[in-house]
Structure formats: C-alpha cells, structure tokens
C-alpha positions as CSV (number, residue, x, y, z in Angstrom):
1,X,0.9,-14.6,10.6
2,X,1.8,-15.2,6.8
3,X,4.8,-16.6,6.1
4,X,6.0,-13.6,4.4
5,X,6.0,-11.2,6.9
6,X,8.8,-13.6,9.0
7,X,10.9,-15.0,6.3
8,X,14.0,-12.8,5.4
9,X,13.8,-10.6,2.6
10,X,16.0,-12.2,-0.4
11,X,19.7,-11.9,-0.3
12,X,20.9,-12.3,-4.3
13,X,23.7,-10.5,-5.1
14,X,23.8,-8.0,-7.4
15,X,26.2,-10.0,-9.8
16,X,24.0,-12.4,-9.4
17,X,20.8,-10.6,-10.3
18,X,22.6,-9.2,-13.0
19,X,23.5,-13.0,-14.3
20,X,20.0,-13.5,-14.0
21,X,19.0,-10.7,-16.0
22,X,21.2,-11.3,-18.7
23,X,20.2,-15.1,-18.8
24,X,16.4,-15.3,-18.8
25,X,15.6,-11.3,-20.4
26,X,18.6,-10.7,-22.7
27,X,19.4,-7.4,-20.9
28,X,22.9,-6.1,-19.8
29,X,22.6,-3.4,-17.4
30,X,23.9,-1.7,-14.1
31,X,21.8,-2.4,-11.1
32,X,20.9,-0.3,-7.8
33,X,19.2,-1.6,-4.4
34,X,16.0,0.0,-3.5
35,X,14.0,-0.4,-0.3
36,X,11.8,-3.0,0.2
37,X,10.0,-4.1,2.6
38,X,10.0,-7.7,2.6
39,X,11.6,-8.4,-1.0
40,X,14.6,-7.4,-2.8
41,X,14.1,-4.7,-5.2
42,X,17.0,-3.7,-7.8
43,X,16.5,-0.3,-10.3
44,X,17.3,-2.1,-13.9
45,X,19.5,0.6,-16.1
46,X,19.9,-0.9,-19.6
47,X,21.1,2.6,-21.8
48,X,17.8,4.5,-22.5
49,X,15.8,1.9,-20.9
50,X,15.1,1.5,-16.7
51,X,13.0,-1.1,-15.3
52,X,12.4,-2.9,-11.5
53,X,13.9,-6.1,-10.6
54,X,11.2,-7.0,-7.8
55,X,12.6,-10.6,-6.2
56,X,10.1,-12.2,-4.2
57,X,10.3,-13.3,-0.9
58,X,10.7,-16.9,-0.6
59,X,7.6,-17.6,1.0
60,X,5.6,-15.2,-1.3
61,X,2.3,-17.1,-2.9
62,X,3.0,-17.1,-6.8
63,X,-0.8,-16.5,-7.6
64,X,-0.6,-13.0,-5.7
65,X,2.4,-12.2,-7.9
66,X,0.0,-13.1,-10.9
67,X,-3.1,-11.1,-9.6
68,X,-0.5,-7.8,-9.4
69,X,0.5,-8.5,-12.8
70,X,-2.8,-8.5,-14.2
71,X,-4.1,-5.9,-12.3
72,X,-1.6,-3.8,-13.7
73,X,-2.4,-4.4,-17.8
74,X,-6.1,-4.5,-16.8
75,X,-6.0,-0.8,-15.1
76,X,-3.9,0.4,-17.9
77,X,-6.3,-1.5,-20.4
78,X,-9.1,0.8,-18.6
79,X,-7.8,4.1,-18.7
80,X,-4.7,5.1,-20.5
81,X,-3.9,8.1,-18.4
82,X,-2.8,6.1,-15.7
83,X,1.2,5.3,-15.9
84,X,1.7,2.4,-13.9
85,X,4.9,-0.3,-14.0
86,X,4.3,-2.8,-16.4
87,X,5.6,-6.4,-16.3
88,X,8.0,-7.4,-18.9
89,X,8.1,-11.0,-20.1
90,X,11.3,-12.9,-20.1
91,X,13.3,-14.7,-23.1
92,X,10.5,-17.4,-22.8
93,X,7.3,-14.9,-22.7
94,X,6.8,-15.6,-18.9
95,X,6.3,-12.7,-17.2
96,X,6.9,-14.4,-13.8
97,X,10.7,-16.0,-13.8
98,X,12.4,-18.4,-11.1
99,X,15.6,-17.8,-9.3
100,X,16.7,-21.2,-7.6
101,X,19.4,-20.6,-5.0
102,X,20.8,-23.4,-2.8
103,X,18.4,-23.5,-0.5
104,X,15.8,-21.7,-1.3
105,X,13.5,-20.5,-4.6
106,X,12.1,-16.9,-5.4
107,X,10.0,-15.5,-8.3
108,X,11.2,-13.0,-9.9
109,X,9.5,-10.0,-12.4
110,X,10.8,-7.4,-14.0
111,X,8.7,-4.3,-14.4
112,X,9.2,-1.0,-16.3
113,X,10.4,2.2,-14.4
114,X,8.1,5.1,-13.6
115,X,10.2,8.0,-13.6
116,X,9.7,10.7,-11.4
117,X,10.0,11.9,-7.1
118,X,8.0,10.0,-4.7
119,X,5.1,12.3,-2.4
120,X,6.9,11.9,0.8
121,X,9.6,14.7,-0.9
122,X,7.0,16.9,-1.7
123,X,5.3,19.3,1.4
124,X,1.7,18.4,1.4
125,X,-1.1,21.3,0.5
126,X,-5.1,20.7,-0.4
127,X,-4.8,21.0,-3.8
128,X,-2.0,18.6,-3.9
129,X,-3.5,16.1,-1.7
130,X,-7.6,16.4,-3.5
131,X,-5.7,15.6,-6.7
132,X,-4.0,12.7,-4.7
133,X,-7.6,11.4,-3.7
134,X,-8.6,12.0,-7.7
135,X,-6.2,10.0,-9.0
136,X,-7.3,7.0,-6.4
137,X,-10.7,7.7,-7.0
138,X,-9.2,6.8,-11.2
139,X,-7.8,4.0,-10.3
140,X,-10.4,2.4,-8.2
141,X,-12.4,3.3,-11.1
142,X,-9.9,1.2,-13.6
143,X,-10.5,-1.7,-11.2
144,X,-13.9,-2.3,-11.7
145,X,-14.9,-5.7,-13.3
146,X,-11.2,-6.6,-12.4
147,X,-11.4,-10.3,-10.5
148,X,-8.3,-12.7,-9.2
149,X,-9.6,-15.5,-6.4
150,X,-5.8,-14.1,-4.4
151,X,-7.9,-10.7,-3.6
152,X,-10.3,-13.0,-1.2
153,X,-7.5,-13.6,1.5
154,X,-6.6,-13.6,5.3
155,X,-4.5,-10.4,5.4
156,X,-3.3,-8.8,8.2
157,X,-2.7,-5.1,5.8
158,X,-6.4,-5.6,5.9
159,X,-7.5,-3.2,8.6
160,X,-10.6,-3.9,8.1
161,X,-10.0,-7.6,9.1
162,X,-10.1,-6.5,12.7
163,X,-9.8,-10.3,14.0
164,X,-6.8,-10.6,12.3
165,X,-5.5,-7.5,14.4
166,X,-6.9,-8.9,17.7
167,X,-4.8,-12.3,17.0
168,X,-1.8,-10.3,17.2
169,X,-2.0,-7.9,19.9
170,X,0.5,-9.9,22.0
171,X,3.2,-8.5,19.8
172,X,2.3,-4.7,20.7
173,X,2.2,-5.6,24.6
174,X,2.9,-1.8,25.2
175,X,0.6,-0.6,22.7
176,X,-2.3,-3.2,23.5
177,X,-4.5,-0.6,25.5
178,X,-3.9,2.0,22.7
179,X,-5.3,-0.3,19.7
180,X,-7.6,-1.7,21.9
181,X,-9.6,1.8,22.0
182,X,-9.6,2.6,18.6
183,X,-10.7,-1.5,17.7
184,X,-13.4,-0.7,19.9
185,X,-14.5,2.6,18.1
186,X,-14.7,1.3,14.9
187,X,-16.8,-2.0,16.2
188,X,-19.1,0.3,18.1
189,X,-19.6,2.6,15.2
190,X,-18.5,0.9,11.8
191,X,-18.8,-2.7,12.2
192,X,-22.6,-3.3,12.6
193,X,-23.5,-1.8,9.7
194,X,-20.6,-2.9,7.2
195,X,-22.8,-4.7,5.0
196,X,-24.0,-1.6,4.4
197,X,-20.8,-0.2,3.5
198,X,-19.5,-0.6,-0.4
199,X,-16.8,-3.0,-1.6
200,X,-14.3,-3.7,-4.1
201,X,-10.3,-4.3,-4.7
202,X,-8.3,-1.9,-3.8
203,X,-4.7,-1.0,-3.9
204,X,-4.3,-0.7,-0.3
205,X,-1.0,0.6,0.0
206,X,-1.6,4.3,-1.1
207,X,1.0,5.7,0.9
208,X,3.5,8.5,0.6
209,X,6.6,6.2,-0.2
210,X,4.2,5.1,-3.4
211,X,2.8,7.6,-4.8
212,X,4.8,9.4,-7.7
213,X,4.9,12.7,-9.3
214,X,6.3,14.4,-12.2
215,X,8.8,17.1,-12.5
216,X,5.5,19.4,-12.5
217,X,3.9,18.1,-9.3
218,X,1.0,16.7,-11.0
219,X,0.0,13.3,-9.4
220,X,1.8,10.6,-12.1
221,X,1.8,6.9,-10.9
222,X,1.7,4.5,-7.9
223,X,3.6,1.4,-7.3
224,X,3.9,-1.7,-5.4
225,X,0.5,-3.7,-5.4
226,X,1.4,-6.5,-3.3
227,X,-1.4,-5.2,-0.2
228,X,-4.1,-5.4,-2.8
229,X,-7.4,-6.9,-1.6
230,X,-11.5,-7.0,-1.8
231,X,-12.3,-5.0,1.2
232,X,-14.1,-2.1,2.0
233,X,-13.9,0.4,-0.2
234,X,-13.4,3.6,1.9
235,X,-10.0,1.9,3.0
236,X,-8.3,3.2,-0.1
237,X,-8.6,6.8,0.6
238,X,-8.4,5.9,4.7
239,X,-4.8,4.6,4.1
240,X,-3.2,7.6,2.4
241,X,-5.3,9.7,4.8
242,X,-3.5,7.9,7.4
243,X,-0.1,8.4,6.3
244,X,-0.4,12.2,5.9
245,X,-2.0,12.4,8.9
246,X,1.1,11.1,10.8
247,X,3.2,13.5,9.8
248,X,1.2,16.8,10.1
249,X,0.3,19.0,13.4
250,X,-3.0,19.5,12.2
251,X,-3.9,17.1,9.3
252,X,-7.7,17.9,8.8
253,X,-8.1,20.0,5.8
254,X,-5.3,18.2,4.0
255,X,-6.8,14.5,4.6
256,X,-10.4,16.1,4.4
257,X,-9.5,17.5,0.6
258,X,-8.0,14.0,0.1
259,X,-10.8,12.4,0.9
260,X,-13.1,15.4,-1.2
261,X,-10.9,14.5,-4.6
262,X,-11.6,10.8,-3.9
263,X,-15.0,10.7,-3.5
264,X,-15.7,13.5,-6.5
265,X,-14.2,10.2,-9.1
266,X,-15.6,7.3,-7.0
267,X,-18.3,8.7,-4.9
268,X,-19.0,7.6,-1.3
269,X,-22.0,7.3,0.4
270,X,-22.4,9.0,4.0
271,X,-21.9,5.4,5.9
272,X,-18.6,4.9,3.6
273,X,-17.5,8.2,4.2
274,X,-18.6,8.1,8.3
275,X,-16.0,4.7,8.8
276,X,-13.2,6.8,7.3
277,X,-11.9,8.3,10.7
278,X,-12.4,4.8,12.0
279,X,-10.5,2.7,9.1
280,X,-7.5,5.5,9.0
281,X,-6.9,4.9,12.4
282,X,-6.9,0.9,12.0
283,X,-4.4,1.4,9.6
284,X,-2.6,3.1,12.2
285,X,-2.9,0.7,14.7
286,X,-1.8,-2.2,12.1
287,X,1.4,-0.3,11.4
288,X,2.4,-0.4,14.9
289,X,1.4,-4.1,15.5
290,X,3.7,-4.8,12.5
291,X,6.6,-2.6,12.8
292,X,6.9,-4.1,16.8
293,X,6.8,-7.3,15.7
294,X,9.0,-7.8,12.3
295,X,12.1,-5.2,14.2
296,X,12.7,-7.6,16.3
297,X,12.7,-10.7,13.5
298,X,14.6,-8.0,11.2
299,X,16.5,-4.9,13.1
300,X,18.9,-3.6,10.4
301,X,15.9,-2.9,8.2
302,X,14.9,0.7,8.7
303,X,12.1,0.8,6.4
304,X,10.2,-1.7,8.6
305,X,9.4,0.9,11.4
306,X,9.8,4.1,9.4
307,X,6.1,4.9,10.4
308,X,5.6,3.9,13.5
309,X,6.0,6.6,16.0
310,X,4.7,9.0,14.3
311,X,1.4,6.3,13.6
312,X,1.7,5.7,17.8
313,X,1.5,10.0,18.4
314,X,-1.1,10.8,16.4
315,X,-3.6,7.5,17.7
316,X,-2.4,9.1,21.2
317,X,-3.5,12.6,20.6
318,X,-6.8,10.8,19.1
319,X,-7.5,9.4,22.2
320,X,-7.7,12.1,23.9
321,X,-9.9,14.0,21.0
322,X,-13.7,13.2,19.9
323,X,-13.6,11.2,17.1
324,X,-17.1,10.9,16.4
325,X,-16.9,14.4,15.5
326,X,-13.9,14.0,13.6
327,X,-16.3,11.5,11.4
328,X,-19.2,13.7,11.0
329,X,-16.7,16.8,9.9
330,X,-15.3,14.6,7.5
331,X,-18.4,13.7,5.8
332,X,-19.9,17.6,5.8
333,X,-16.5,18.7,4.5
334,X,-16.7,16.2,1.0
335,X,-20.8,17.0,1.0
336,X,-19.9,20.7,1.0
C-alpha cells in the first residue's frame, strides 16, 4: 500500500504554519484546522482574503502535487464557469513550498477559498443531484487534452484497479466474503469487455464532503484532487452515485438523475453506463477495505471511517437484490 495511506498526517502547529505563511507568502492571517484525510489542512484568513493551507503528507509524491495544480489552471483555462481553488505562488513564484521539520519534510501549497456549504448539509432531491452529474459531466469535459504521467499510477482509490483491491482483502477479514461478491460481479459482467468501455482522467473523489454550493443551492465548485487518475470514465459519476447512495433508503431515482445530468454533458455509451452499478459498488467496497485498515494505524481520526457502515449496509442489502437489473434500469432511465 502507498506510503501515504500509513504515514501520519502532518502535525505543524498552527504558529508554526502561520510562521511559514508569513515567511515564504508575505501573508499575516488567522488560521483554522479543517479535516483531512491524510494531510493537514488550515482555512487561511488574511482580511478580505481566505485561502487553504494544504500540507502534504510526508510521504506524498511531489509530482502528484504538481499534476493537481495544473489540472486546476488547465480546467479553469477550459471553461470559466467552473470555480475551482487555485494555487497561489509563494514570495519566490513557486507554487509548491517546502516545510522542513526535524525529522521530516512536507510540501506545502496554498490555494484560494471557495466560499460556500458543502452537499453533505444539503438534503438530496433529482433536480439537485442531475445538476450534480452536469456539473461533473463540465468538468470531465474541461479535462480533455489535459495530460500529467502521475495520472498513470497503482492506486488503490482506483476501483477499477480490482487487483489492487484483491491484495488487500486481508485487512477486511470480516468483510472479505462481502467484497468478494461484488469483485466477482463486476469481473463477470464489466471486466471482459472494458476495453470497450471509454477512458480519461477523472477527479475521482466526487463525493458529498467535496462538492460545494452557493447560498442559492446551485452546484458551485469541487475540491480536493488528490484521487485523480486515468481510469474508466463511468467511475466519475459511479463515485458520487456511491456516496448518495449510502445514505438514502431508496437511492435509485436520485443516483439514476445523477447519473441522467452526467451523461446529458459527457455522454455515455450503454457498456459505460451498464458498469455503473458495478463500479459504484467497488467504490463501496474500497471504502471499507480502507477505513478497516488506516482506524487501526490512526484511531482518533474520525474522518477516516465516516463512510463506512453505511458503505457496508447498503453492499449488504445489494447482496441480497438483483443487480443486473439494477444495471439495465440505470441505463433505460438516462436513455429515457
């Protein structure tokens, strides 16, 4: 497993980040933690000004930094009306710093704010959540004839890299049977024909805890690209769908209208949209592997396993439905 997902988020002190800011981007400001998941994030306020500290984890690869850096200017080069974070450069028009510590180095960038309440505060309808698969569908769109070597990697956020998954399943010992299943669905019915299916980079992180708003409820920005990858397309949508779907008693209008708003920007063909059902629960079965395995390495941080029961109910009630039809509806529903 990469580095990354083991080594302990950063622990800089918020004088110290503040030192740091002052130092290397001329700023004096007040600071607040935000979660993270394997960094250290700080909310920058300098008077009218807010911005993102994001400090790396120590073991994070520079040159995937870099690729979410220029991914960011090259969407925002594409289409204006996408508001994304953009990185700032420092004192010495680096837009990547370093923070040495005694034993230890991270990178650090400093990104502007995006203003506005996060999707997981907002109850879900399908005319919320089809404008949620537009505005992916827009961004997948901005992507196009974007290129960084870092999006060609071993990445276990990847569901489609199903090997990866099956290399870990001794850390969901309990849950082995479970993801075993739905590995086996999506071999027997996505995996032989996935040179078939379309391709591209993706955000790959498209879930609820990402996705902003404005004060009007109109679908504003994402953040935090550090899952981005080449992979199948159809994952982009599948990932949100699977986060919504956790959370709902009966999720299939609202991830079907998703699913309808993405493909009406960056259409889908039937095989694409077929491996949906298939990818969404990968996802699902990734975020339990993960959430197992890093609680144990880091237990006081709560946003580790913040998905995972509800991920493990909804793959269990799965089980038990047919989810072959659950593809074909899916498909018929975005055709109609």
């Amino acid at each position: 497993m990469s580095d990354v997902f083991v080594t302990p988020p950063p622990t800089t002190t918020a004088e110290s980040a503040l030192d740091f800011l002052y130092d290397h981007y001329g700023i004096t400001a007040s600071i607040e933690k935000l979660s993270s998941d394997r960094d250290l994030n700080f909310k920058v306020s300098a008077g009218k000004k807010n911005f993102v500290m994001k400090i790396a984890n120590s073991s994070e690869d520079k040159n995937i930094l870099q690729m979410q850096n220029n991914a960011l200017r090259y969407i925002s080069s594409q289409d204006e009306s996408i508001e994304l974070p953009i990185p700032v450069n420092s004192k010495y028009k680096k837009d990547i710093t370093v923070m040495e510590g005694h034993n230890s180095k991270n990178y650090v960038r400093l990104l502007t704010f995006i203003e506005g309440d996060f999707l997981k505060n907002v109850k879900p309808n399908t005319i919320m959540l089809f404008s949620v698969g537009e505005f992916l569908g827009n961004l997948d769109n901005a992507l196009i004839g974007f290129e960084h070597r870092s999006s060609s990697r071993e990445f276990i956020w990847d569901a489609a890299q199903v090997d990866v998954l099956i290399r870990q399943l001794n850390h969901s010992r309990d849950d082995r049977s479970l993801i075993e299943y739905f590995i086996k669905t999506y071999k027997d019915n996505v995996f032989n024909h996935i040179n078939e299916l379309s391709k591209g980079i993706i955000h790959n992180d498209g879930n609820d805890h990402n996705i902003i708003i404005d004060q009007n409820g109109k679908i504003k920005s994402i953040i935090d690209f550090g899952d981005m990858i080449f992979t199948l397309q159809a994952l982009e949508p599948a990932v949100c769908m699977a986060y919504i779907a956790m959370s709902q008693k009966n999720p299939f209008e609202l991830i079907a209208s998703l699913l309808k708003g993405y493909s009406s920007k960056k259409p889908l063909s039937d095989k694409d949209l077929q491996s949906v059902v298939y990818l969404m629960c990968l996802r699902m079965c990734v975020t339990i592997n993960m959430s197992v395995y890093r609680r144990k390495l880091f237990p006081e941080n709560d946003y580790i396993s913040i998905s995972e029961d509800s991920a493990r109910n909804f793959l269990n009630h799965m089980r038990d439905d047919n989810i072959s039809k659950w593809s074909k509806n899916l498909c018929e529903y975005v055709r109609s």
